[in-house]
PDB file of N, CA, C and O in Angstrom, chain B, residues numbered from 101:
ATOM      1  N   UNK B 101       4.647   2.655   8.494  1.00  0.00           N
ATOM      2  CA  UNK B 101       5.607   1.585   8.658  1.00  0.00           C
ATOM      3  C   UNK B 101       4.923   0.413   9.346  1.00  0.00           C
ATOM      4  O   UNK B 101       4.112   0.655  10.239  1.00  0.00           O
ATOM      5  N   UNK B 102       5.189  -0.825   8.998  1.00  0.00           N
ATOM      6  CA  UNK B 102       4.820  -2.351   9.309  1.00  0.00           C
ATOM      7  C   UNK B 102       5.569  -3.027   9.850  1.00  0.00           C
ATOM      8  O   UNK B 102       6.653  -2.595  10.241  1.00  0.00           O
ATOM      9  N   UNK B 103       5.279  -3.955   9.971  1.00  0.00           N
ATOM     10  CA  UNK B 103       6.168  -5.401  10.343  1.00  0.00           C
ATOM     11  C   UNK B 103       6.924  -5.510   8.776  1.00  0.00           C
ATOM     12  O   UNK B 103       8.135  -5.687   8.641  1.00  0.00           O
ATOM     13  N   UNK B 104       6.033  -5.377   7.731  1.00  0.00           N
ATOM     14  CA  UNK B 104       6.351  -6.301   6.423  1.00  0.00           C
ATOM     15  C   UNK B 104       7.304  -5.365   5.778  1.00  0.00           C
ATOM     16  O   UNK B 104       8.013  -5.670   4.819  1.00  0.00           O
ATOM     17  N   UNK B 105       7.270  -3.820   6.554  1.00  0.00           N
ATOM     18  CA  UNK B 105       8.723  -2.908   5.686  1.00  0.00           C
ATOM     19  C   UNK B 105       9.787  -3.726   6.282  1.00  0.00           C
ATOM     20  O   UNK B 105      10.494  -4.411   5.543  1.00  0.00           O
ATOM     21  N   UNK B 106       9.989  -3.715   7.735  1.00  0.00           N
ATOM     22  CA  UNK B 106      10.845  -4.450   8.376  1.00  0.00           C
ATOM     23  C   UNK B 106      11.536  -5.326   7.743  1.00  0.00           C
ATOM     24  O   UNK B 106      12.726  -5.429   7.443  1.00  0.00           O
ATOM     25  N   UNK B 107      10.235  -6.192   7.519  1.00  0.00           N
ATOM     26  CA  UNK B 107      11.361  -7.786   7.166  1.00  0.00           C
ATOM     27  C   UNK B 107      11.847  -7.180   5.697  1.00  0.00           C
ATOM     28  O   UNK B 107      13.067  -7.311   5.606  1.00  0.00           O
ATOM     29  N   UNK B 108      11.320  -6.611   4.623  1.00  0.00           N
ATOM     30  CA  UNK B 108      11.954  -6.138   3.546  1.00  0.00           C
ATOM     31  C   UNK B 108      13.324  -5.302   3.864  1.00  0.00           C
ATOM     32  O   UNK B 108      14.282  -5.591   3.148  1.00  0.00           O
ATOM     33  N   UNK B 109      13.487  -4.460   4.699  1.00  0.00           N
ATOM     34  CA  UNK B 109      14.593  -3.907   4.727  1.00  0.00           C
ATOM     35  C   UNK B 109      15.906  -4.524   5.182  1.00  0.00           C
ATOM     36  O   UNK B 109      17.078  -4.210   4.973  1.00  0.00           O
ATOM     37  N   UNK B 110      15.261  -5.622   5.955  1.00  0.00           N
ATOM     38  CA  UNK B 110      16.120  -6.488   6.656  1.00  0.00           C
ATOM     39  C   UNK B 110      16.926  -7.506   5.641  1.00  0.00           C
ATOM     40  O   UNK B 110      18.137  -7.538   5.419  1.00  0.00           O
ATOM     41  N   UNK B 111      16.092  -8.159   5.206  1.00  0.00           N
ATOM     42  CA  UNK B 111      15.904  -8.822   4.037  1.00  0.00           C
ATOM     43  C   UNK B 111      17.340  -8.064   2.951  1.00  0.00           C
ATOM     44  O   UNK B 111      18.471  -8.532   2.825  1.00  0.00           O
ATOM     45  N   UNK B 112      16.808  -6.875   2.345  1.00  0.00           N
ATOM     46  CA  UNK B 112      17.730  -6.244   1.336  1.00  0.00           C
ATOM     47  C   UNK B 112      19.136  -5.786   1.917  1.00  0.00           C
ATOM     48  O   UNK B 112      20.111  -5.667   1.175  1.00  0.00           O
ATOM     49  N   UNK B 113      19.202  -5.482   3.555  1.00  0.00           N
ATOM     50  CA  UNK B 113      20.395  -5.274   3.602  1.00  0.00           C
ATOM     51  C   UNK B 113      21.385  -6.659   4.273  1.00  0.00           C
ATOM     52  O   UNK B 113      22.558  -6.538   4.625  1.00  0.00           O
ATOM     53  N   UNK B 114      20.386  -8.258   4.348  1.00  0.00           N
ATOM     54  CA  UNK B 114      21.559  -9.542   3.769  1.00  0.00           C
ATOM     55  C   UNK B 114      21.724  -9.875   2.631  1.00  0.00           C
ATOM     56  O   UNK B 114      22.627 -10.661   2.343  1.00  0.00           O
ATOM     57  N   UNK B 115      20.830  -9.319   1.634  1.00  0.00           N
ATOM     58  CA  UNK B 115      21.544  -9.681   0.269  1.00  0.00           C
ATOM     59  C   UNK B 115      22.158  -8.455  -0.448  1.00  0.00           C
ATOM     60  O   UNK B 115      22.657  -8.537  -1.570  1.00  0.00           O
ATOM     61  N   UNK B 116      22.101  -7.503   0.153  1.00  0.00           N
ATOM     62  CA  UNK B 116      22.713  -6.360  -0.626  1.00  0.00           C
ATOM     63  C   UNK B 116      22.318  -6.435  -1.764  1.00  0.00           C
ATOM     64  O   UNK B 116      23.299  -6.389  -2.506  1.00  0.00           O
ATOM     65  N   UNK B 117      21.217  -6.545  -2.431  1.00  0.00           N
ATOM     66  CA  UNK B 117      20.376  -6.532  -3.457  1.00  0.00           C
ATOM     67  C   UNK B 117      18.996  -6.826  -4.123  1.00  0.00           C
ATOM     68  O   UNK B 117      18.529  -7.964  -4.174  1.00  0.00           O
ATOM     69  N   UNK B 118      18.368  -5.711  -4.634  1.00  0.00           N
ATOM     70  CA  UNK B 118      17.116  -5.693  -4.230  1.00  0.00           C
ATOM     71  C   UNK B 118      16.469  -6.527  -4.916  1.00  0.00           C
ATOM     72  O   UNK B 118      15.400  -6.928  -4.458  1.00  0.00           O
ATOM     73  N   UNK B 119      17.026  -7.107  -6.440  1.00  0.00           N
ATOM     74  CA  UNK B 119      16.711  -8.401  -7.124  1.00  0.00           C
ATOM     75  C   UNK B 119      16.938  -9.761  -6.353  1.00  0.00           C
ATOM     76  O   UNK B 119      16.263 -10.745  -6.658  1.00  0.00           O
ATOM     77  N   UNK B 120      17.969  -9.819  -5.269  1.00  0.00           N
ATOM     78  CA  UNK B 120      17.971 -11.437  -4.636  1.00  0.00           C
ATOM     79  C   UNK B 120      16.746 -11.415  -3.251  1.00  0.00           C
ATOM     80  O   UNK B 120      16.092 -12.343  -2.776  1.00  0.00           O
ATOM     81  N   UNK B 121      16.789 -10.021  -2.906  1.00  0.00           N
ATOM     82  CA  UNK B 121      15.897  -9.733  -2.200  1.00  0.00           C
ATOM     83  C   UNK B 121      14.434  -9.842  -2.588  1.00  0.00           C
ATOM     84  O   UNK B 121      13.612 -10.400  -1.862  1.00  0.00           O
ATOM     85  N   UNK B 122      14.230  -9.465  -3.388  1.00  0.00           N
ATOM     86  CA  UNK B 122      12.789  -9.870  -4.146  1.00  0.00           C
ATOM     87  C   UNK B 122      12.530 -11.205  -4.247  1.00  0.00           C
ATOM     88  O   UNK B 122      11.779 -11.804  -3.477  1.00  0.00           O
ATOM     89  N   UNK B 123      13.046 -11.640  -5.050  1.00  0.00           N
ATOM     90  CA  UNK B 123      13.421 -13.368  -4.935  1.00  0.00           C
ATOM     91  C   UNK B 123      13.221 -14.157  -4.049  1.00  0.00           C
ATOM     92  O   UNK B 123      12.511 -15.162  -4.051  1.00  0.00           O
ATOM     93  N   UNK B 124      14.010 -13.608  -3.050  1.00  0.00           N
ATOM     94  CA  UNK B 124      13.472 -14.169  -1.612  1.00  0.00           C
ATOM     95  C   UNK B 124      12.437 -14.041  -0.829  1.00  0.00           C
ATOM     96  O   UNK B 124      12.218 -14.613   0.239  1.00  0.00           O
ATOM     97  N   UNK B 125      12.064 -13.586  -1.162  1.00  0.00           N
ATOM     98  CA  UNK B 125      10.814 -12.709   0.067  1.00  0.00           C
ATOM     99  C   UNK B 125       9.428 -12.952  -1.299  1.00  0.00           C
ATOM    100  O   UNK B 125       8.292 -12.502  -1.149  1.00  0.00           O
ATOM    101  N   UNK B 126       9.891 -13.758  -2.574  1.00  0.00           N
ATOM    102  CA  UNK B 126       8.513 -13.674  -3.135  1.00  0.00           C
ATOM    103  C   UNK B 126       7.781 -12.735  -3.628  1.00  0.00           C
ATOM    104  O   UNK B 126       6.647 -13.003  -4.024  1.00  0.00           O
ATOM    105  N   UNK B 127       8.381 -11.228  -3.709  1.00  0.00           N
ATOM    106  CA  UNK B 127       7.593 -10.362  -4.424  1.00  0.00           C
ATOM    107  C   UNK B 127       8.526  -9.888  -5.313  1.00  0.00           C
ATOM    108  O   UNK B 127       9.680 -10.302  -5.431  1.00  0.00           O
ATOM    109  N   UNK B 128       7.654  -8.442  -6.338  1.00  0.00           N
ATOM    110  CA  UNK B 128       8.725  -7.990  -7.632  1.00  0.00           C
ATOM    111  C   UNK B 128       9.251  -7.391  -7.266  1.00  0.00           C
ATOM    112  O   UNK B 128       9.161  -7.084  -6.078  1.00  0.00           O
ATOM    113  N   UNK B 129      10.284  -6.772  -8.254  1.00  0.00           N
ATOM    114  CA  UNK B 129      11.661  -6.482  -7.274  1.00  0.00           C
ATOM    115  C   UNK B 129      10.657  -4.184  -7.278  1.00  0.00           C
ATOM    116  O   UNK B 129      10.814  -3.182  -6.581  1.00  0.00           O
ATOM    117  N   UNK B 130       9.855  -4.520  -8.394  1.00  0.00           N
ATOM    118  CA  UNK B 130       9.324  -2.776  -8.294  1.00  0.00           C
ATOM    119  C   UNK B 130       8.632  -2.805  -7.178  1.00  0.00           C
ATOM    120  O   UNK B 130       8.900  -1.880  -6.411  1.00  0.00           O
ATOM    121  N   UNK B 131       7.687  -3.688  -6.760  1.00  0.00           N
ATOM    122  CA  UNK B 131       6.996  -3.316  -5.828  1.00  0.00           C
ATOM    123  C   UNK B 131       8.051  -3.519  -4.413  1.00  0.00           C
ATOM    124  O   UNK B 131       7.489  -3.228  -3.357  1.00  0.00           O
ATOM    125  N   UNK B 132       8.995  -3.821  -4.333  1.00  0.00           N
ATOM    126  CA  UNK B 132      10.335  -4.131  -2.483  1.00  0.00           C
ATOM    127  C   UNK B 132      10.528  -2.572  -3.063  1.00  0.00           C
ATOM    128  O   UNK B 132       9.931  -1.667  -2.479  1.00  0.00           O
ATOM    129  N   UNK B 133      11.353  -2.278  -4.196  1.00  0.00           N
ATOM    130  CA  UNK B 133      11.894  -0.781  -3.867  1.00  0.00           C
ATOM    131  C   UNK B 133      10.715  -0.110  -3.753  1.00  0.00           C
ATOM    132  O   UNK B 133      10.473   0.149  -2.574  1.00  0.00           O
ATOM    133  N   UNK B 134       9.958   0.239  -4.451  1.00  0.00           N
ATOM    134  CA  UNK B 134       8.834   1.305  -4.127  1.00  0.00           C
ATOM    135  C   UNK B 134       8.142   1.067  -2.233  1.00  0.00           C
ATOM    136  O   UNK B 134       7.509   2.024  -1.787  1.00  0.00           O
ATOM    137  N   UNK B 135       8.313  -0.067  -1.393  1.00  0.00           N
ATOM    138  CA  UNK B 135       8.294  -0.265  -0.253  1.00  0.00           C
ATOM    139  C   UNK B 135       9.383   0.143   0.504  1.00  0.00           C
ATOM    140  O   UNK B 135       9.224   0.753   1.561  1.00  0.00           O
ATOM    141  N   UNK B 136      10.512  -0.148   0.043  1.00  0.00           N
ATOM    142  CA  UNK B 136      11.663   0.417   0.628  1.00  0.00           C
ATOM    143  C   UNK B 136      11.157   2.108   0.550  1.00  0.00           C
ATOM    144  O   UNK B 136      10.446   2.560   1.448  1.00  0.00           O
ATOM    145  N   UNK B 137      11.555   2.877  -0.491  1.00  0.00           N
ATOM    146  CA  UNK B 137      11.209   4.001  -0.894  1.00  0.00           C
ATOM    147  C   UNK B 137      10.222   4.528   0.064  1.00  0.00           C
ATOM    148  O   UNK B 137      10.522   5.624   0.538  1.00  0.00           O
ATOM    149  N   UNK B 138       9.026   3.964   0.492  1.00  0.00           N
ATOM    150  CA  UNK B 138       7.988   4.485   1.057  1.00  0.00           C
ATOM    151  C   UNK B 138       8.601   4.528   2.557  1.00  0.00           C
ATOM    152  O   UNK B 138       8.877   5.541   3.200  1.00  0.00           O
ATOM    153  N   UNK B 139       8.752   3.116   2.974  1.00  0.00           N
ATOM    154  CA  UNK B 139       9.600   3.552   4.040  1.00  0.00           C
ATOM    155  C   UNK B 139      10.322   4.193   4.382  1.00  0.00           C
ATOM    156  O   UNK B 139      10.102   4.607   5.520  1.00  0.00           O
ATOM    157  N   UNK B 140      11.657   4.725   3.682  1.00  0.00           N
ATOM    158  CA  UNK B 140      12.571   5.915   4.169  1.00  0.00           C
ATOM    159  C   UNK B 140      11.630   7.227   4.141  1.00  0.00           C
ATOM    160  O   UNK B 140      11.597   8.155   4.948  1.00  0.00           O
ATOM    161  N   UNK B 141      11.028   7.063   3.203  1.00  0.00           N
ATOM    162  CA  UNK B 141       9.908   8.440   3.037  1.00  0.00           C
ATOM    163  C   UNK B 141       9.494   8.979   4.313  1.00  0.00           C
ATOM    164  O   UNK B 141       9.547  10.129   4.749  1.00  0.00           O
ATOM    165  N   UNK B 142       9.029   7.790   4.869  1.00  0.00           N
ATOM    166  CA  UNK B 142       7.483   8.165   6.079  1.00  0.00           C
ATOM    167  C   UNK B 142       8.554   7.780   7.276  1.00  0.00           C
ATOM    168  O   UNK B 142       8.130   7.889   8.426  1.00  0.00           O
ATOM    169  N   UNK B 143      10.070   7.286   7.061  1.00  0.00           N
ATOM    170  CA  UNK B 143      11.003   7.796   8.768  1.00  0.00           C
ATOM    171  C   UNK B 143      12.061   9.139   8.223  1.00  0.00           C
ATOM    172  O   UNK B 143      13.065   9.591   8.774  1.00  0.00           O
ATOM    173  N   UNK B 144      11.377   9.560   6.901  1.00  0.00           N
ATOM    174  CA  UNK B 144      12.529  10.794   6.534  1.00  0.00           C
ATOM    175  C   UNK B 144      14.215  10.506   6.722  1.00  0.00           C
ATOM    176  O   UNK B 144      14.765  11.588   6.929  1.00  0.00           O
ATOM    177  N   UNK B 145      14.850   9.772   6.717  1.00  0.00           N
ATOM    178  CA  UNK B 145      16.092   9.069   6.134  1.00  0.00           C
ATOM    179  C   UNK B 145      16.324   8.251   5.283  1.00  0.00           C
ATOM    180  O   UNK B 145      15.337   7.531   5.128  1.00  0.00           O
ATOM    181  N   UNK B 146      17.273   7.947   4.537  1.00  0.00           N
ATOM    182  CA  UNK B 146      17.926   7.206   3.808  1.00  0.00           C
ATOM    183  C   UNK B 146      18.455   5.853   4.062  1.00  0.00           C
ATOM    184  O   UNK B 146      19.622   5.843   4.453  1.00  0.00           O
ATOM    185  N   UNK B 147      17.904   4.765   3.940  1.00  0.00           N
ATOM    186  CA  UNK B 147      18.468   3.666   4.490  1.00  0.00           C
ATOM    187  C   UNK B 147      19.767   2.874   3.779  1.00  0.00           C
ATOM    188  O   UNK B 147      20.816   2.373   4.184  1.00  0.00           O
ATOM    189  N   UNK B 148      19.001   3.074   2.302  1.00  0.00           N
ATOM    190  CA  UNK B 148      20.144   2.290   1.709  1.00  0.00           C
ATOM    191  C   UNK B 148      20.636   3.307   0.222  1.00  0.00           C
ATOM    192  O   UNK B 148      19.927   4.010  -0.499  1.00  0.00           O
ATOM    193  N   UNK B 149      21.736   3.096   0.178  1.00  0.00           N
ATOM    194  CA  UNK B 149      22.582   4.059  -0.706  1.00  0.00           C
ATOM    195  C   UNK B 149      22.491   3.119  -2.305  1.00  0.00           C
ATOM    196  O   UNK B 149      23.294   2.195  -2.434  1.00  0.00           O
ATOM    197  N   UNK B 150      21.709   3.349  -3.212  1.00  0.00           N
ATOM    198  CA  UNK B 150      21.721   2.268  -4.497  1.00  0.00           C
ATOM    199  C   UNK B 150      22.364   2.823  -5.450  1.00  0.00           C
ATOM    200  O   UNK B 150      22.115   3.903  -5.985  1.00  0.00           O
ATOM    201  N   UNK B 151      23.508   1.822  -5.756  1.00  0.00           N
ATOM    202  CA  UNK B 151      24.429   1.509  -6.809  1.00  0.00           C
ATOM    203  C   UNK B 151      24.396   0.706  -7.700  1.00  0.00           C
ATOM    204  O   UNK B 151      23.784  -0.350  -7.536  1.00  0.00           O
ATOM    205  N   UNK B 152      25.067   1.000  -8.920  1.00  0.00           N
ATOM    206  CA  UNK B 152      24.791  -0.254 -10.095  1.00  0.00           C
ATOM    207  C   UNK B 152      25.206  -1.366  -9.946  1.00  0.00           C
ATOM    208  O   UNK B 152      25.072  -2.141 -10.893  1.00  0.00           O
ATOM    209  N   UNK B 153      25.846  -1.830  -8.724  1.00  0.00           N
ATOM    210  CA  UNK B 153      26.467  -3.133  -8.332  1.00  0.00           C
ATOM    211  C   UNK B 153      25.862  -4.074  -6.896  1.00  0.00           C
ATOM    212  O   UNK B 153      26.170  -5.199  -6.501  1.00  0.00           O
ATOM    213  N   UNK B 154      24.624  -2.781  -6.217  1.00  0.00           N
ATOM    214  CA  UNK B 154      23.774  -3.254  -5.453  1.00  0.00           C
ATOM    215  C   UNK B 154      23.372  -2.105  -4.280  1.00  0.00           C
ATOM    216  O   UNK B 154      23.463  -0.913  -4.572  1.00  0.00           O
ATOM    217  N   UNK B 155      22.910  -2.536  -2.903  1.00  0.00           N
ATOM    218  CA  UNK B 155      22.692  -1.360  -2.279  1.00  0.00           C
ATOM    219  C   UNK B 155      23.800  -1.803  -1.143  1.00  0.00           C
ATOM    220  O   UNK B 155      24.266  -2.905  -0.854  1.00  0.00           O
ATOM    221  N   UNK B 156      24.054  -0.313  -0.556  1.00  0.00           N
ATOM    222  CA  UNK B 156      24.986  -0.144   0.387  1.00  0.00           C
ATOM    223  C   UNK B 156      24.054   0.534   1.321  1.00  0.00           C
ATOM    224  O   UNK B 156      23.336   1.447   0.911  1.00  0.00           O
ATOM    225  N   UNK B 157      24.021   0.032   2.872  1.00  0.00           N
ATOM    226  CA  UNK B 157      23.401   0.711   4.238  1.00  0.00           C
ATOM    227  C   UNK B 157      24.220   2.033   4.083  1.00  0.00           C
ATOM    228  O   UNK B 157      25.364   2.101   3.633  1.00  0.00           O
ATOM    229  N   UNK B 158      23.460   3.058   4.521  1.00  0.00           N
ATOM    230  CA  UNK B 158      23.982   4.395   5.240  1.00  0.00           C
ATOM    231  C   UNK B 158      24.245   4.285   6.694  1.00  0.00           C
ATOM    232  O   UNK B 158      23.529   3.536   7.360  1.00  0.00           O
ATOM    233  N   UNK B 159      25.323   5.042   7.325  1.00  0.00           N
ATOM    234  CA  UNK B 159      24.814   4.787   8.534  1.00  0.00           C
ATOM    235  C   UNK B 159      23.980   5.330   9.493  1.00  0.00           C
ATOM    236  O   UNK B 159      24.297   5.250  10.680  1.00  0.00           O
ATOM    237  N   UNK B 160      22.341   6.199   8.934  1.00  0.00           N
ATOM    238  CA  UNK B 160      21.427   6.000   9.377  1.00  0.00           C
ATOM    239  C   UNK B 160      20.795   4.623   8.972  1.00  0.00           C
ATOM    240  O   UNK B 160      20.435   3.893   9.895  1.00  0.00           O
ATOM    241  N   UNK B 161      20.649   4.254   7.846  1.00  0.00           N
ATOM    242  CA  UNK B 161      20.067   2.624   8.130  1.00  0.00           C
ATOM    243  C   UNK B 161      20.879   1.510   8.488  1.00  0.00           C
ATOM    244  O   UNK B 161      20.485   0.353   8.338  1.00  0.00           O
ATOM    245  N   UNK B 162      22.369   1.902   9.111  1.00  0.00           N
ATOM    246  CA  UNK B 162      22.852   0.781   9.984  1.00  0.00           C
ATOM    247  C   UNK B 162      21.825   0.741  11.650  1.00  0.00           C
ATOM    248  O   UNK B 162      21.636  -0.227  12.387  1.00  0.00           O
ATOM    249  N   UNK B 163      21.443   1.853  11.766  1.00  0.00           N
ATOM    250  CA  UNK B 163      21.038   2.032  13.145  1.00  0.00           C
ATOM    251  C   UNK B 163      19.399   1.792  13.032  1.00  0.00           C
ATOM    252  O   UNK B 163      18.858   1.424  14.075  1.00  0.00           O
ATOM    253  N   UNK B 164      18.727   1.930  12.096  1.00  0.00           N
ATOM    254  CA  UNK B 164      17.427   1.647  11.911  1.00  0.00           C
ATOM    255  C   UNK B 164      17.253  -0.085  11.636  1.00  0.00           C
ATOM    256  O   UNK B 164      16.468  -0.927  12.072  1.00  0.00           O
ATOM    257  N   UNK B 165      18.403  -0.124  10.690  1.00  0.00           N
ATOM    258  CA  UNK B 165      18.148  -1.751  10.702  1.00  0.00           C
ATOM    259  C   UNK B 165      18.634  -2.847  11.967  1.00  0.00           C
ATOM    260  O   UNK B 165      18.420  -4.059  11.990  1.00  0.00           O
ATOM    261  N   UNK B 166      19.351  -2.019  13.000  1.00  0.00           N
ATOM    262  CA  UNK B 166      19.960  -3.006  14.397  1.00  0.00           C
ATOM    263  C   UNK B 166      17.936  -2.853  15.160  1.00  0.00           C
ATOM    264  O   UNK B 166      17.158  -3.604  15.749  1.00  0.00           O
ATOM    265  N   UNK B 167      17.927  -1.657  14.728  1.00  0.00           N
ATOM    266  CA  UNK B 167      16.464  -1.689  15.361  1.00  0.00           C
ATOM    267  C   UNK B 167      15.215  -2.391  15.264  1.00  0.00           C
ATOM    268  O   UNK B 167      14.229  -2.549  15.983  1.00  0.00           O
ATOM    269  N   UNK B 168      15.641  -2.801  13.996  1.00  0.00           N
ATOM    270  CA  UNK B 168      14.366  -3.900  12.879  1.00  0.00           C
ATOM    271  C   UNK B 168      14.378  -4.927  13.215  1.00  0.00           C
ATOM    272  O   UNK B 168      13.473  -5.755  13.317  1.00  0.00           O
ATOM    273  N   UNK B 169      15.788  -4.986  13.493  1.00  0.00           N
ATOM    274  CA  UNK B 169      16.189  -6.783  13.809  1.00  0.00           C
ATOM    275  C   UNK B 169      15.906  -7.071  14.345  1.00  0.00           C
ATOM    276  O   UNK B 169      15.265  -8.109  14.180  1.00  0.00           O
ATOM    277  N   UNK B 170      16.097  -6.257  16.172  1.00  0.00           N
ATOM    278  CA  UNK B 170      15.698  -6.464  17.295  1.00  0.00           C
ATOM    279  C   UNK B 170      14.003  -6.642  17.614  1.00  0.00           C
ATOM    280  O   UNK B 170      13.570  -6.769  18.760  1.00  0.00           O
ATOM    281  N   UNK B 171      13.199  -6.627  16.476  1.00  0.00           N
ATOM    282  CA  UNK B 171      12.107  -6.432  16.797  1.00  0.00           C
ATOM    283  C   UNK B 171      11.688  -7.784  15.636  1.00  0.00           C
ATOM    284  O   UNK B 171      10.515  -8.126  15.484  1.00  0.00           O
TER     285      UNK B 171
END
């Protein structure tokens, strides 16, 4: 884990989507999820719950992302 998962996760859970999120942050939207992905991997939780209408925080990544922020 980085600074740069951070701002990605942060990032995807104000747009609630990982295409406006990509967009924003300047990279493809495969390579943010496969970063996202890696990240929950390597803290072993689930941050964001993905649906066909966008992603929804769990509330383990409500508490990981108050933590991201803060940093």
């Amino acid at each position: 884990m980085n600074i740069l998962h951070l701002k990605y996760a942060v990032e995807v859970a104000n747009t609630s989507s990982l295409n406006k999120a990509a967009e924003n942050l300047f990279v493809s939207q495969p390579n943010l999820s496969r970063s996202i992905r890696e990240l929950e991997e390597s803290l072993g939780i689930t941050i964001f719950r993905r649906t066909s209408k966008g992603v929804t925080t769990t509330p383990q990544g409500e508490e990981f992302l108050a933590y991201a922020r803060s940093i």
